[in-house]
N, C-alpha and C positions, 0 to 999 in steps of 0.2 A: 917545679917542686911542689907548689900547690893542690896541682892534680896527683902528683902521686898520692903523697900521703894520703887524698879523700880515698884513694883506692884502694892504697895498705888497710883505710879502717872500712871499708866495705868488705873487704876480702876475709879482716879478721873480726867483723862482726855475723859473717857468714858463717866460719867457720865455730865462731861462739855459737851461733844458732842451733847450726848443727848440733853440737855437743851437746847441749841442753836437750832436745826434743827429739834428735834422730840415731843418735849411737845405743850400744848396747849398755850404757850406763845414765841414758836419760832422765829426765825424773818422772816420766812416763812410767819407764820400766821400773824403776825403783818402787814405785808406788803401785805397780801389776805383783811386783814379787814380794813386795810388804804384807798385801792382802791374798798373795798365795800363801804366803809364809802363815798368819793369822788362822785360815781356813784350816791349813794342814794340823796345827794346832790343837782347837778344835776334834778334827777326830782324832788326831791321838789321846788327846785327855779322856773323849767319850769308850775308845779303845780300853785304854788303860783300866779304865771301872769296868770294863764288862770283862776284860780278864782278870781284874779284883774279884770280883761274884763268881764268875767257874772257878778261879782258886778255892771260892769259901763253899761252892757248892763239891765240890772233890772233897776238901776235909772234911765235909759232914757224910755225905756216904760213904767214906774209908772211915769214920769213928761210930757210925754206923748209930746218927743221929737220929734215934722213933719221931723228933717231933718230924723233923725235914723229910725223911721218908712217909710220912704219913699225908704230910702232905704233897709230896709227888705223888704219891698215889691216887690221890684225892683228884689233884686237876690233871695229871694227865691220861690217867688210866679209866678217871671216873668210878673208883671204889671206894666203898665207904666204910664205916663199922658192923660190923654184924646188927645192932640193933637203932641202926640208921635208915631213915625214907628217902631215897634221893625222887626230886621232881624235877623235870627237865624241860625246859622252857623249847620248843620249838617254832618260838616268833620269826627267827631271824632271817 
């Protein structure tokens, strides 16, 4: 009788083992998918703001905002005022 039971509690400390460190609800895993879960977060938040700004940049060229336009023109196109000097740095 003795031996069994040490081997009922080997058998279901084994299977405890298991369960803790090797099934698909480990706390290994849990703690991979908490810090998946975290990361994804993350870029949706970083997501979410850059689709905030193309919204804010859509309603300003549909309202046909001079300062915002003035200055896309300014840094992308490289135009300036009529009675502006552009100097252009070619260090880089």
């Amino acid at each position: 009788m003795k031996n069994y039971l040490i081997g009922l509690f080997l058998i279901l400390s084994m299977v405890i083992v298991y369960l803790f460190f090797f099934s698909q609800n480990s706390i290994f895993t849990q703690i991979k998918l908490k810090k998946k879960i975290a990361e994804n977060k993350e870029i949706l938040n970083s997501l979410q703001k850059e689709r905030e700004e193309l919204q804010d940049n859509v309603k300003k060229l549909k309202s046909n905002d001079t300062e915002f336009l003035d200055n896309l023109a300014r840094d992308k196109y490289d135009m300036s005022d009529p009675d502006e000097v552009i100097i252009f740095n070619n260090k880089e």
